[in-house]
VOPAGU-2260 file (C-alpha; in pm, 1 decimal, decimal comma):
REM VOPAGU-2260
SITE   aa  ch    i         X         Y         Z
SITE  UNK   A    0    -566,8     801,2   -3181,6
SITE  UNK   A    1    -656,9    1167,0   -3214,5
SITE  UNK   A    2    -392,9    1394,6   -2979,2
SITE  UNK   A    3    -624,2    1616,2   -2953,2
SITE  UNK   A    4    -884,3    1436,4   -2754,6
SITE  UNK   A    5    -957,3    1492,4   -2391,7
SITE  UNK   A    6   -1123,4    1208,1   -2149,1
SITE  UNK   A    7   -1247,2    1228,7   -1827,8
SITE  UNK   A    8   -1290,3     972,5   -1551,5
SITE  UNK   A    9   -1509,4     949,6   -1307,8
SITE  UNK   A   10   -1412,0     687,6   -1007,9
SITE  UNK   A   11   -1721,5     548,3    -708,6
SITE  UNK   A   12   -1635,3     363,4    -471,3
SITE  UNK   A   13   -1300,2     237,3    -292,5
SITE  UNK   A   14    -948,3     311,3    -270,5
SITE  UNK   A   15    -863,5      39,2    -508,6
SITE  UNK   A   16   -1084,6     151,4    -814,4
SITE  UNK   A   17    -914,0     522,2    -767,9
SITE  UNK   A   18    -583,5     291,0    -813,8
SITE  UNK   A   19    -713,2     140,3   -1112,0
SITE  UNK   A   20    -869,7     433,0   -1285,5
SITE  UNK   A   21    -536,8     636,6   -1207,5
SITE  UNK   A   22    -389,0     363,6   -1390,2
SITE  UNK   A   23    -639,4     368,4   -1665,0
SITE  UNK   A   24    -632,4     740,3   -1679,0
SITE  UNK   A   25    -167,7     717,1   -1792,6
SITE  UNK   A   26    -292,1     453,2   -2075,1
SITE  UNK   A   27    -465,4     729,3   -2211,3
SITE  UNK   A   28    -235,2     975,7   -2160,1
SITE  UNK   A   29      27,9     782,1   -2335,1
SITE  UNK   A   30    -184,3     765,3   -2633,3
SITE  UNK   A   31    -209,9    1160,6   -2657,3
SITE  UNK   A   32    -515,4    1197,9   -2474,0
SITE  UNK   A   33    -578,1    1497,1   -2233,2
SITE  UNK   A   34    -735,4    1456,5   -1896,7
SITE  UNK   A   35    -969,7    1661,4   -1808,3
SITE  UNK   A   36   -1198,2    1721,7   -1543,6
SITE  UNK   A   37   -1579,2    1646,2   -1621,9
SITE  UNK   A   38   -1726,9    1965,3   -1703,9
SITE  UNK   A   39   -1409,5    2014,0   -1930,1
SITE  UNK   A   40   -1606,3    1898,1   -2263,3
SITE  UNK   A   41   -1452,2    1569,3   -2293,0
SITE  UNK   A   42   -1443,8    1350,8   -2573,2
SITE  UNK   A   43   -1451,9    1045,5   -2354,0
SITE  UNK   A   44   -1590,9     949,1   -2062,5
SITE  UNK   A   45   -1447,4     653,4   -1813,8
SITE  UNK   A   46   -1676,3     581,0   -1537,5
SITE  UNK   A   47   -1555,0     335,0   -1271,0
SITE  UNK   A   48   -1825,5     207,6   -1114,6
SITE  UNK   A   49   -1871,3      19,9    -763,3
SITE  UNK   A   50   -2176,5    -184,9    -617,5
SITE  UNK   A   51   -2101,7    -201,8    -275,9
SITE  UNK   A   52   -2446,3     -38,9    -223,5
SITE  UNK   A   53   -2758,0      30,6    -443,1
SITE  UNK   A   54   -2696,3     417,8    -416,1
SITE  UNK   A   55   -2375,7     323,5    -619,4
SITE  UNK   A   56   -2571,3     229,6    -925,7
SITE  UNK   A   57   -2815,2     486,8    -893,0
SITE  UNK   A   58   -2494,9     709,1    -902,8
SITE  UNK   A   59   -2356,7     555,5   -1192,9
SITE  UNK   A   60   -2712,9     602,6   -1397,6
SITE  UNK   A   61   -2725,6     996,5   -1287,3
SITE  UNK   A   62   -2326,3    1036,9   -1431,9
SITE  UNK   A   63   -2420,0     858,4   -1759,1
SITE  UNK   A   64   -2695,7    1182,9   -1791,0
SITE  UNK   A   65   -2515,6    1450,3   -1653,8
SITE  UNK   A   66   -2207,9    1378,6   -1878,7
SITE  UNK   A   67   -2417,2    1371,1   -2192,1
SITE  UNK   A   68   -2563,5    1696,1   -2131,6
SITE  UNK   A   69   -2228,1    1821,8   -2104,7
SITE  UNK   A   70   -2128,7    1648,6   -2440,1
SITE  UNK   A   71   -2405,0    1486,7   -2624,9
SITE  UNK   A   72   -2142,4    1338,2   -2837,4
SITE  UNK   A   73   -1880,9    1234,9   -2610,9
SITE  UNK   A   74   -1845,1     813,7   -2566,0
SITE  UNK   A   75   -1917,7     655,8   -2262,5
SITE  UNK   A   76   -1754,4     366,0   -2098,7
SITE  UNK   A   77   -1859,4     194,6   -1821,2
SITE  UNK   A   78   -1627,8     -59,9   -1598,1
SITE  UNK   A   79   -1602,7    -161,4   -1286,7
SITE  UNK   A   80   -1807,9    -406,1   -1000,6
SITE  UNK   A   81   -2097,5    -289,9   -1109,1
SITE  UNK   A   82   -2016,7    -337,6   -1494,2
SITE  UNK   A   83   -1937,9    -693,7   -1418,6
SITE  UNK   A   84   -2211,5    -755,1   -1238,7
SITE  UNK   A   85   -2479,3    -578,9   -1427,5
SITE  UNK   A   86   -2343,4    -570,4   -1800,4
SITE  UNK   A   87   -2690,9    -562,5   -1952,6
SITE  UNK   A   88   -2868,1    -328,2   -1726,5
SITE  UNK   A   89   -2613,5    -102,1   -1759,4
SITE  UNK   A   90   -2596,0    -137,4   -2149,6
SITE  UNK   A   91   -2966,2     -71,9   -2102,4
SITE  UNK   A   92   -2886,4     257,9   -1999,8
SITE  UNK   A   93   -2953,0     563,3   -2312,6
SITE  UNK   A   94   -2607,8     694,2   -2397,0
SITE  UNK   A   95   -2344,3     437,9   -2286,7
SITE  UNK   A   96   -2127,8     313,0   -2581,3
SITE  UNK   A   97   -1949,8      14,7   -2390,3
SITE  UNK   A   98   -1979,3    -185,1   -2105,8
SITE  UNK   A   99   -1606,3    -350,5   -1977,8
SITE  UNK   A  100   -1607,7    -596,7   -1734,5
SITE  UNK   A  101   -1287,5    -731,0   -1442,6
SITE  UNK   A  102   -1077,6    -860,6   -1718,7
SITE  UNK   A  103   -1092,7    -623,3   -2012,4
SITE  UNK   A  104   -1109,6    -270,2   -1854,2
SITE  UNK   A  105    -745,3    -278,5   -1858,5
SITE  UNK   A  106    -766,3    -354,4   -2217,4
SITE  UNK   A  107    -977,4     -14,9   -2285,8
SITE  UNK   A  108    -734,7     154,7   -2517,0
SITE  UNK   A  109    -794,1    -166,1   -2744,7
SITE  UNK   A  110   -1178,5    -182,8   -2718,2
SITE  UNK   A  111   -1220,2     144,8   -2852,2
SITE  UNK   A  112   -1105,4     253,7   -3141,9
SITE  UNK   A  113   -1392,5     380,4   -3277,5
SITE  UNK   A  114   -1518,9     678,0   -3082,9
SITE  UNK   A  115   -1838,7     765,0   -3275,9
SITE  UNK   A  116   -2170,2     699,6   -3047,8
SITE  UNK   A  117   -2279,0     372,8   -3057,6
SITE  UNK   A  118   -2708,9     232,5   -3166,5
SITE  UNK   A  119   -2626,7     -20,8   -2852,9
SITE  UNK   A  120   -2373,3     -51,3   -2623,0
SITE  UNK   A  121   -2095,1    -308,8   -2709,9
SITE  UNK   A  122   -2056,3    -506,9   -2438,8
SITE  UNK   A  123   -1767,7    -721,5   -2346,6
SITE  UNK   A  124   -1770,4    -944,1   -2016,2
SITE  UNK   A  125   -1586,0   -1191,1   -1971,3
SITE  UNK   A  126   -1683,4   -1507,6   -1729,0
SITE  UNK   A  127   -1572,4   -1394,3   -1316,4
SITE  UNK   A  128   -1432,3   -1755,4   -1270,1
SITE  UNK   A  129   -1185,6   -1700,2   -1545,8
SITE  UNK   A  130   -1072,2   -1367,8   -1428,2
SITE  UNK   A  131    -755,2   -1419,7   -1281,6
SITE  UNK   A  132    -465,0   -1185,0   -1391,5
SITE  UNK   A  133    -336,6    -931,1   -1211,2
SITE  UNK   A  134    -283,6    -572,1   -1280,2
SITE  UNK   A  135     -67,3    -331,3   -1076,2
SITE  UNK   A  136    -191,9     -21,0   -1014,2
SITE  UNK   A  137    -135,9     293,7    -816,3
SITE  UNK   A  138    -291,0     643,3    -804,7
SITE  UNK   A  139     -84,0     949,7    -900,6
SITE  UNK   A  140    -162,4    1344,5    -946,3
SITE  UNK   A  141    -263,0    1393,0    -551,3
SITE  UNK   A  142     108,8    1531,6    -453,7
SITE  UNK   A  143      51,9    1363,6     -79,9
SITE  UNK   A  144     -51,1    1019,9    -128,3
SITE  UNK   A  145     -75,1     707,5    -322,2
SITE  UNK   A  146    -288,5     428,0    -342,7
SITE  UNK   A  147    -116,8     113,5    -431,0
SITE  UNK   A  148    -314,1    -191,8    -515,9
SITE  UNK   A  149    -124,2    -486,2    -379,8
SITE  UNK   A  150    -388,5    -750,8    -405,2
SITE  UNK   A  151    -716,4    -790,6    -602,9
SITE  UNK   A  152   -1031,7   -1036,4    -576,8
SITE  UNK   A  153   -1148,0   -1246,0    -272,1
SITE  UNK   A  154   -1196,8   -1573,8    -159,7
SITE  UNK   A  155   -1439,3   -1513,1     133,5
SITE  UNK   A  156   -1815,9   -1533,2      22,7
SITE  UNK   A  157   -1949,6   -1320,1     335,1
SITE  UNK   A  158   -2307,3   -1341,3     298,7
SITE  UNK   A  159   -2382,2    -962,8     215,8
SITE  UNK   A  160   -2095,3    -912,7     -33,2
SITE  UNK   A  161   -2117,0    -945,5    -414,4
SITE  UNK   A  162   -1718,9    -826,6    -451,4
SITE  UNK   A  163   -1613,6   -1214,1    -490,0
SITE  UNK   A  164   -1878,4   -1174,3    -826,1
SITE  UNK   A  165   -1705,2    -836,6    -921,8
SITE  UNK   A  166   -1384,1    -884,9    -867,2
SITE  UNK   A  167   -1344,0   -1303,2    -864,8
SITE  UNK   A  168   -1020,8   -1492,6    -732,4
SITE  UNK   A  169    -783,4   -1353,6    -449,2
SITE  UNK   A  170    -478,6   -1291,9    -641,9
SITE  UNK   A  171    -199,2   -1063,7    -640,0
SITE  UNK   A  172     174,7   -1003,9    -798,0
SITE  UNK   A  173     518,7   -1160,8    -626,1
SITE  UNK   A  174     680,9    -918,5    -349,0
SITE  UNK   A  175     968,0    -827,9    -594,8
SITE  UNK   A  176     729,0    -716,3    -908,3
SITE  UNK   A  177     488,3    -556,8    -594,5
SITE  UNK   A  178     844,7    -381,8    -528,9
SITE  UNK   A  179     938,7    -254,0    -831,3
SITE  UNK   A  180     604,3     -45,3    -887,6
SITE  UNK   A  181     658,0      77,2    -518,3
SITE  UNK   A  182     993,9     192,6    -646,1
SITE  UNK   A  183     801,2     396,7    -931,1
SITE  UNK   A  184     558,0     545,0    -688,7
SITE  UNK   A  185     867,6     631,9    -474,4
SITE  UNK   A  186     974,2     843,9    -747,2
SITE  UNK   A  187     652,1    1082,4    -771,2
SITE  UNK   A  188     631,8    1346,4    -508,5
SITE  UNK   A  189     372,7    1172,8    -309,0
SITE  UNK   A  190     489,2    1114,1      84,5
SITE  UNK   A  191     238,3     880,2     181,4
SITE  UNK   A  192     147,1     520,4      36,9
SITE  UNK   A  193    -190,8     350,1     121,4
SITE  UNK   A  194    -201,1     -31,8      22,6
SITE  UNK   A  195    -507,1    -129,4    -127,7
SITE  UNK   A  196    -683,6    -454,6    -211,3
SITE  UNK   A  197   -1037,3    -607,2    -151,3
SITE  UNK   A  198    -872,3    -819,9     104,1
SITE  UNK   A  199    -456,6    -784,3     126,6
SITE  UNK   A  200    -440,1    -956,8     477,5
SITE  UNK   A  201    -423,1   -1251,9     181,2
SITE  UNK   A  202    -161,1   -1161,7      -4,1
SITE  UNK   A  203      -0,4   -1493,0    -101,8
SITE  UNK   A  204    -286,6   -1750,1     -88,3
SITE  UNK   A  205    -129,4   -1921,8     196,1
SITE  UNK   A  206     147,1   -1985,1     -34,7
SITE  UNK   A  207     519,5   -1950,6     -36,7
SITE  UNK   A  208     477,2   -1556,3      49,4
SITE  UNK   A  209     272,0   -1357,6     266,5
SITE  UNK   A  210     133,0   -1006,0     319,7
SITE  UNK   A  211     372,4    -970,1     665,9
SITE  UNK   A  212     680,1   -1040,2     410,3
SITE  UNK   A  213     541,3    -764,3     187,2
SITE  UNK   A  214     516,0    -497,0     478,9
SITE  UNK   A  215     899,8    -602,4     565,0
SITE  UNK   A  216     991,0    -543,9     194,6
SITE  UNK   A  217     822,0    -201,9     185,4
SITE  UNK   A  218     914,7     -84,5     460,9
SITE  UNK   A  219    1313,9     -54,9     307,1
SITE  UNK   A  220    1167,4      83,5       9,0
SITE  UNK   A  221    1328,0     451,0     -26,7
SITE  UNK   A  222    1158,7     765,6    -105,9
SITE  UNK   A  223     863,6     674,1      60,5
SITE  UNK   A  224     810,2     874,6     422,2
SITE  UNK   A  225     483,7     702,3     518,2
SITE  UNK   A  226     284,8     370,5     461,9
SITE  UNK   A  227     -76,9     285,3     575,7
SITE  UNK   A  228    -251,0     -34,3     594,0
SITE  UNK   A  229    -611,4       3,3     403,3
SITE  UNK   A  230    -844,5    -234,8     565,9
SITE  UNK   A  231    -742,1    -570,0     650,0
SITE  UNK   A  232    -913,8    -867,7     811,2
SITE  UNK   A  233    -895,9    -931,3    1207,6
SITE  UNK   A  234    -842,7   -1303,7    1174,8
SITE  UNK   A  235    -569,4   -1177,4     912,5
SITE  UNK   A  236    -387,3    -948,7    1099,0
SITE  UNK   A  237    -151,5   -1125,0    1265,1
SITE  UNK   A  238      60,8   -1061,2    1604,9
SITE  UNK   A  239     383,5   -1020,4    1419,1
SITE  UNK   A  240     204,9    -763,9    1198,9
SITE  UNK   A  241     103,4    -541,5    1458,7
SITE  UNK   A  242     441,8    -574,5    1629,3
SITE  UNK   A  243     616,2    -433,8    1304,5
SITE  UNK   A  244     404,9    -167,2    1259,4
SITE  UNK   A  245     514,4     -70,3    1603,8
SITE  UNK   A  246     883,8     -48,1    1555,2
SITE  UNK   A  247     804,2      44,1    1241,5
SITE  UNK   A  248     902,4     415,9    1142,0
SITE  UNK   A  249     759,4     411,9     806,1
SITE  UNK   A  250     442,5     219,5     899,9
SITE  UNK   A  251     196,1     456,5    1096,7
SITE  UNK   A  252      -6,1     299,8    1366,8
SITE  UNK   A  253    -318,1     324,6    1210,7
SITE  UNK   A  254    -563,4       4,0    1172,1
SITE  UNK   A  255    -895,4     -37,2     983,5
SITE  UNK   A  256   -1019,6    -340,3    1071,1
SITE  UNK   A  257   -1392,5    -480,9     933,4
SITE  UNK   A  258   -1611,4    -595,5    1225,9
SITE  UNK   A  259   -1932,9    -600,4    1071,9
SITE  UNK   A  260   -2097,0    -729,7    1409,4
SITE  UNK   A  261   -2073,6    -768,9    1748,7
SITE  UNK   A  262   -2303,5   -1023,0    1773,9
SITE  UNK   A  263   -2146,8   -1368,1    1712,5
SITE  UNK   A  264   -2505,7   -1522,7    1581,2
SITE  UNK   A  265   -2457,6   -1269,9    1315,4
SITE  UNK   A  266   -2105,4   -1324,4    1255,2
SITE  UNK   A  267   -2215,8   -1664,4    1192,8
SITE  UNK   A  268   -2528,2   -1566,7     952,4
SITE  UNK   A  269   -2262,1   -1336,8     737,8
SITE  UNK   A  270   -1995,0   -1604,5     729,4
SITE  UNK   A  271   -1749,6   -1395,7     900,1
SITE  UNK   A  272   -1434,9   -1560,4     962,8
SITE  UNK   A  273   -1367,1   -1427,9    1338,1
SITE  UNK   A  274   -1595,6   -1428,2    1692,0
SITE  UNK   A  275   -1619,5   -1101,0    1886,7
SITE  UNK   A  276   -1383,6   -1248,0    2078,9
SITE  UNK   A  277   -1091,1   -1268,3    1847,8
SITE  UNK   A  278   -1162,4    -902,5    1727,4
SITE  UNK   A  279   -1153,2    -745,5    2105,1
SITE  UNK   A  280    -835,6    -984,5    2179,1
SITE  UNK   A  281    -678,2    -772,3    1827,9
SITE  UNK   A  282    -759,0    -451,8    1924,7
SITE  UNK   A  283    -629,0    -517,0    2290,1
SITE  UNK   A  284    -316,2    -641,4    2144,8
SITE  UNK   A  285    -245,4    -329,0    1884,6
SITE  UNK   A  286    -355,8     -92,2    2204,5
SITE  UNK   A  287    -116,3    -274,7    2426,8
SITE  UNK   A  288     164,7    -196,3    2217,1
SITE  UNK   A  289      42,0     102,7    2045,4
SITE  UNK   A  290    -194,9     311,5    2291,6
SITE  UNK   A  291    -193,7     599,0    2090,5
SITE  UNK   A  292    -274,2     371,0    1746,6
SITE  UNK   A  293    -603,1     519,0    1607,7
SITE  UNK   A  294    -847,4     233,2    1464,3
SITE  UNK   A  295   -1138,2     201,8    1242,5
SITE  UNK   A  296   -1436,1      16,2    1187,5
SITE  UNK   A  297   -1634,1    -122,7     956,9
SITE  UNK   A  298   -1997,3    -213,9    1054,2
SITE  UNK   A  299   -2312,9    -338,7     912,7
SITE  UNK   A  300   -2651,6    -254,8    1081,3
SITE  UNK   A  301   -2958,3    -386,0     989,4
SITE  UNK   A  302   -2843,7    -745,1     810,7
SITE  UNK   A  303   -3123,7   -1014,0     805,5
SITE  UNK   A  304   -3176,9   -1166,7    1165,8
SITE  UNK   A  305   -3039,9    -838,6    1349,3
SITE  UNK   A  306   -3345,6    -801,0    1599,2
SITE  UNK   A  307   -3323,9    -523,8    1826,0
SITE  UNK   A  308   -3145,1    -773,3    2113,9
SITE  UNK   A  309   -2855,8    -827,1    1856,9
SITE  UNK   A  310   -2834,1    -472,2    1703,8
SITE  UNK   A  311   -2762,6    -357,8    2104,5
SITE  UNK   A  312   -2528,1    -620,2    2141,3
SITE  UNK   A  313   -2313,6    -439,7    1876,3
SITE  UNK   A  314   -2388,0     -96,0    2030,4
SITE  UNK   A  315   -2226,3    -237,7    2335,9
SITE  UNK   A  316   -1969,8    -416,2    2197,8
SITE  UNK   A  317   -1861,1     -88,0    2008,1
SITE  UNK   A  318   -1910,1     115,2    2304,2
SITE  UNK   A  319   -1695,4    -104,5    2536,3
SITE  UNK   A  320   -1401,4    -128,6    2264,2
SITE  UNK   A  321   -1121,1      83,2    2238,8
SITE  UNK   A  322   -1123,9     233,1    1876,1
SITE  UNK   A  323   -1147,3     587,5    1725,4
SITE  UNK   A  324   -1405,8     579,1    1497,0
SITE  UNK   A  325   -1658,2     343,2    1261,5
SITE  UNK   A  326   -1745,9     338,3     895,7
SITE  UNK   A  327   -2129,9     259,7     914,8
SITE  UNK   A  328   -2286,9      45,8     629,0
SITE  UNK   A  329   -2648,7       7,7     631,6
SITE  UNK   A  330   -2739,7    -320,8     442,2
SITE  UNK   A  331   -2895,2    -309,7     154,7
SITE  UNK   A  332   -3042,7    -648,5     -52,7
SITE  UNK   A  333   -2800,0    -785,2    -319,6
SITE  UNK   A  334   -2883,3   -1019,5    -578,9
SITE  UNK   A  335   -2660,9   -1321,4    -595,5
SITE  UNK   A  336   -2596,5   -1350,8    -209,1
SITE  UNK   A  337   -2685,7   -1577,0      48,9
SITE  UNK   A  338   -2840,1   -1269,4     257,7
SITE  UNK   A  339   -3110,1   -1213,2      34,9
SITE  UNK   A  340   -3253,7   -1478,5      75,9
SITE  UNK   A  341   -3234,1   -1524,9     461,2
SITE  UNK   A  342   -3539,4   -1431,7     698,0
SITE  UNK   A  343   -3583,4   -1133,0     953,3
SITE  UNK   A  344   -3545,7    -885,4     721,9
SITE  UNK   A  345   -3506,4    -540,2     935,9
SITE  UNK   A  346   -3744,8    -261,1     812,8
SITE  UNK   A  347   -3575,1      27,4     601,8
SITE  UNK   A  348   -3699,9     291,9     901,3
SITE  UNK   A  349   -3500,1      39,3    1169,3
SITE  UNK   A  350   -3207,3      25,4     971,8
SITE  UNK   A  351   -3159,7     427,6     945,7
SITE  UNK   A  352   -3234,8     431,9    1318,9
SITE  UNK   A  353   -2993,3     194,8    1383,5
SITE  UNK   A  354   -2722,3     360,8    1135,9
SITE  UNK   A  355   -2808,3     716,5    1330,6
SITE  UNK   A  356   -2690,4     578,7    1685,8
SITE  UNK   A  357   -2395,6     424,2    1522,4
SITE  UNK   A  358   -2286,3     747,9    1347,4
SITE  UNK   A  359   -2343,0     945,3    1674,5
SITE  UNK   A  360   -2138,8     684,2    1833,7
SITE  UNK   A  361   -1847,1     739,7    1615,6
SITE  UNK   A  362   -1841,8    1112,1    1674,1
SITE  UNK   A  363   -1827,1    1014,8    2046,7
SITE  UNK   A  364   -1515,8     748,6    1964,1
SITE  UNK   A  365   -1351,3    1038,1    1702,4
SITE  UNK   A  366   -1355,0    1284,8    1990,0
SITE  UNK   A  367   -1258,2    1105,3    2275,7
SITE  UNK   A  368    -980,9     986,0    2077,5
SITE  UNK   A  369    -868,6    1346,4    1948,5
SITE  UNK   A  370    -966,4    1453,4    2310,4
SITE  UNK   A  371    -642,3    1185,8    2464,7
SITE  UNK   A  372    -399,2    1327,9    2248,5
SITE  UNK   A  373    -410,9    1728,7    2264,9
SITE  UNK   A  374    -137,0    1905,9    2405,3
SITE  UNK   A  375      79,1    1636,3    2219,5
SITE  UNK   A  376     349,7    1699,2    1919,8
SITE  UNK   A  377     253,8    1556,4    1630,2
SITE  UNK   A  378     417,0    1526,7    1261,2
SITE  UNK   A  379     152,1    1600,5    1013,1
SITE  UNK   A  380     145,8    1590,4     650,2
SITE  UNK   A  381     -58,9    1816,3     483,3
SITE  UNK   A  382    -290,9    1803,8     182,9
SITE  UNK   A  383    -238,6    2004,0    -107,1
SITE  UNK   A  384    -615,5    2088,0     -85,1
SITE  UNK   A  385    -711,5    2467,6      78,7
SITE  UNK   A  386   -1023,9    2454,3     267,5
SITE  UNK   A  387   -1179,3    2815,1     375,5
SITE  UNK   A  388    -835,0    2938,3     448,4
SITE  UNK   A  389    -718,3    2648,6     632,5
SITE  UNK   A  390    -500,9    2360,9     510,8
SITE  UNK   A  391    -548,7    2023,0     653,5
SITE  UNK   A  392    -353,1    1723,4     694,9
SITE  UNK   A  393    -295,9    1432,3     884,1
SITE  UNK   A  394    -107,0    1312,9    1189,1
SITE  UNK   A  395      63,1     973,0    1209,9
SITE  UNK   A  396    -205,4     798,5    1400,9
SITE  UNK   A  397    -477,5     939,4    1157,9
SITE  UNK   A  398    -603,7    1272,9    1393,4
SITE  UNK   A  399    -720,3    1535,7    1115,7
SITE  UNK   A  400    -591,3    1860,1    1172,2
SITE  UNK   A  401    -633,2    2206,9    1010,0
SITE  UNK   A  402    -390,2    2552,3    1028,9
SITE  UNK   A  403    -456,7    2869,9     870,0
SITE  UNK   A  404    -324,5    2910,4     492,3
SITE  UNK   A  405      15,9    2940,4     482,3
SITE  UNK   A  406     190,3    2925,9     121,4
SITE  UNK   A  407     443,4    2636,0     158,6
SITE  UNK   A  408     324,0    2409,8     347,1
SITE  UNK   A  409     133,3    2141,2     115,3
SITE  UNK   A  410     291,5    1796,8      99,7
SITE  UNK   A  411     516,8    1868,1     376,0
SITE  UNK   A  412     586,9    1651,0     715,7
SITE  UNK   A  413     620,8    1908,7    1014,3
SITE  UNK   A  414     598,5    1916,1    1355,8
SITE  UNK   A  415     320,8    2082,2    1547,0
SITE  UNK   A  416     130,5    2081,7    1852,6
SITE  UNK   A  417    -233,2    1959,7    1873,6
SITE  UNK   A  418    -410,5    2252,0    2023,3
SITE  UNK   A  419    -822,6    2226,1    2020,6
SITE  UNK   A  420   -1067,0    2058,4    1861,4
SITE  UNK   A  421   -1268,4    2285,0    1640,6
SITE  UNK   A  422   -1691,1    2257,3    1637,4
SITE  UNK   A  423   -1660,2    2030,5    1293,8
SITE  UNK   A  424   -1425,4    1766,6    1511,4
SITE  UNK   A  425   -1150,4    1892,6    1347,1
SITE  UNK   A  426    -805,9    1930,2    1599,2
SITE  UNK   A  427    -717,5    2324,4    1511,5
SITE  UNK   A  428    -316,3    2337,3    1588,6
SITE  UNK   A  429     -66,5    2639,2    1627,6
SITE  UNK   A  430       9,0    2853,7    1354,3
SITE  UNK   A  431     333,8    2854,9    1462,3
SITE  UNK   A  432     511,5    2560,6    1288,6
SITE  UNK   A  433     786,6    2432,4    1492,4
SITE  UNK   A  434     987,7    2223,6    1248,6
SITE  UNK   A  435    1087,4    2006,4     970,5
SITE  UNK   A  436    1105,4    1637,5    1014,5
């Protein structure tokens, strides 16, 4: 291949695809590419595509334009969920060159060896049910943090979801290969480790290992200050889980945990795995041993069947709970899942109503949270990023917090005191740092 040429990629979606596409983007790097931003003129174009939501292919169709006015020449390659799912409408789409599906975008170095623009996209898709390899990945070039995929695919089949059809099987790598590429990230200057997957509470397949063996093993991995759980199922997160993390010093208590609903006839209807019950009784259990543990939510409004009597009993359900703050999905129709073809569908105008008083419900939860823990000393590691002046960072138990400029102070882990919440939600803190950890 050419030295000389430059690619770009372009990542929607999840903390697993920026995994994979920082992955991707070293393959070309190691074959003399440059990477470049998007408006940098590349040669190539990557776009990593997700379909977790129709906007998300909408997205990926507005990318596909706006790089090709940048470079009318420049090749573009499309992978992904969405590329699995959709090979042919995408291919349909003026100026993309190829079209990689679960099992060959790893393989994209091969598949392209020819880089002049193509009369039709070449298209290569393989089967989902005979996807199932593995490929570690990990994000690198933000100085603070990592992604590390630890798991891949899922076995669930929740009514809304088409990841199973993206992504296939729930598979993953042994602990001691996981290891090794936690030993690599270790060596890059990034502090902070998130482990991703579509659903990593499953590490293991119920088989000889386990995802609680893998947080053990981490957890004596050197060189790495800080470790976060990504999102992890309630009926997977186990007691002896959530007492780890709290004796844990390299585990922060911070939980995302998918509830979807709080209304158990819809729990049912999605094929959830878990009552409302079992998720209150696991957020009890982390607060009980972690009061100051911050944790997220995932939830769905507006899923086929949610009548107005339903949609409150989530409200209330939410409102009642003890978490910090929620991730609100509106649903949209998928084709391929069980939801679309179940009755009482919710009206688009219900569904944004419905998603408003959940969002305004979170900034509620995000505040009183922040509110309970000002006045406290917190160790915070901040982003390389400058913001108007202000750098911002994170504490353990997730509480964003900003301090005026100072050179010095990206990527490190210092001590300060939460002072005041700022009129963005934002916890403003002394300027005066008071130490190193």
């Amino acid at each position: 291949m050419n030295p000389n040429r430059k690619v770009s990629l372009y990542t929607l979606g999840c903390k697993l695809n920026f995994s994979e596409s920082s992955s991707i983007a070293r393959m070309f790097q190691e074959e003399g590419y440059a990477r470049v931003e998007f408006n940098d003129t590349p040669d190539v174009y990557v776009i990593n595509t997700c379909s977790v939501t129709e906007n998300a292919d909408k997205k990926c169709k507005q990318l596909v334009k706006k790089a090709l006015k940048i470079n009318p020449n420049a090749f573009v390659a499309i992978i992904g969920c969405y590329a699995q799912l959709k090979p042919e409408e995408i291919a349909s789409i003026q100026g993309v060159d190829m079209v990689l599906g679960a099992a060959d975008k790893f393989r994209i170095i091969e598949h392209m060896r020819n880089l002049d623009k193509q009369d039709a996209a070449k298209v290569i898709n393989t089967k989902i049910k005979e996807v199932n390899t593995f490929v570690p990945s990990y994000s690198k070039g933000d100085r603070t943090r990592s992604f590390l995929k630890v798991q891949d695919g899922c076995d669930y089949f929740c009514t809304f979801c088409t990841i199973p059809l993206a992504r296939g099987k729930s598979r993953n790598d042994s602990i001691e290969a996981t290891l090794k590429v936690a030993r690599e990230v270790a060596q890059s200057d990034a502090k902070e480790v998130v482990l991703t997957g579509v659903n990593i509470g499953d590490f293991g397949q119920g088989g000889e290992e386990n995802f609680f063996q893998l947080v053990q093993e981490l957890d004596r991995v050197d060189g790495i200050e800080r470790f976060r759980i990504s999102s992890i199922e309630p009926n997977l997160l186990t007691n002896e889980i959530i007492e780890f993390v709290a004796q844990s010093d390299k585990f922060m208590p911070h939980f995302h945990i998918p509830l979807q609903s709080g209304s158990d006839l819809l729990l049912k209807a999605m094929r959830r795995k878990y009552l409302s019950k079992l998720y209150a009784d696991r957020v009890k259990t982390i607060k009980a041993r972690m009061p100051h543990a911050c944790i997220g939510v995932d939830v769905i409004v507006g899923f086929p069947g949610e009548t107005e009597e339903e949609f409150l009993k989530t409200y209330e359900f939410l409102n009642e709970l003890d978490v910090s703050y929620l991730h609100v999905f509106t649903y949209s129709e998928r084709q391929n899942t069980g939801a679309v073809k179940m009755d009482g569908v919710v009206p688009k105008e219900e569904r944004a109503k419905r998603s408003k008083m959940l969002h305004i419900l979170s900034d509620k939860k995000r505040r009183h949270f922040y509110e309970q823990h000002l006045g406290e000393m917190k160790t915070v590691l901040f982003e390389s990023e400058e913001q108007d002046n202000y750098l911002n960072g994170f504490t353990e138990n997730y509480i964003k917090v900003k301090v005026p400029y100072r050179a010095g102070l990206e990527n490190q882990l210092l001590q300060v005191q939460l002072k005041q919440i700022d009129p963005d939600g934002v916890v403003e803190i002394e300027e005066l740092i008071t130490s190193n950890v």
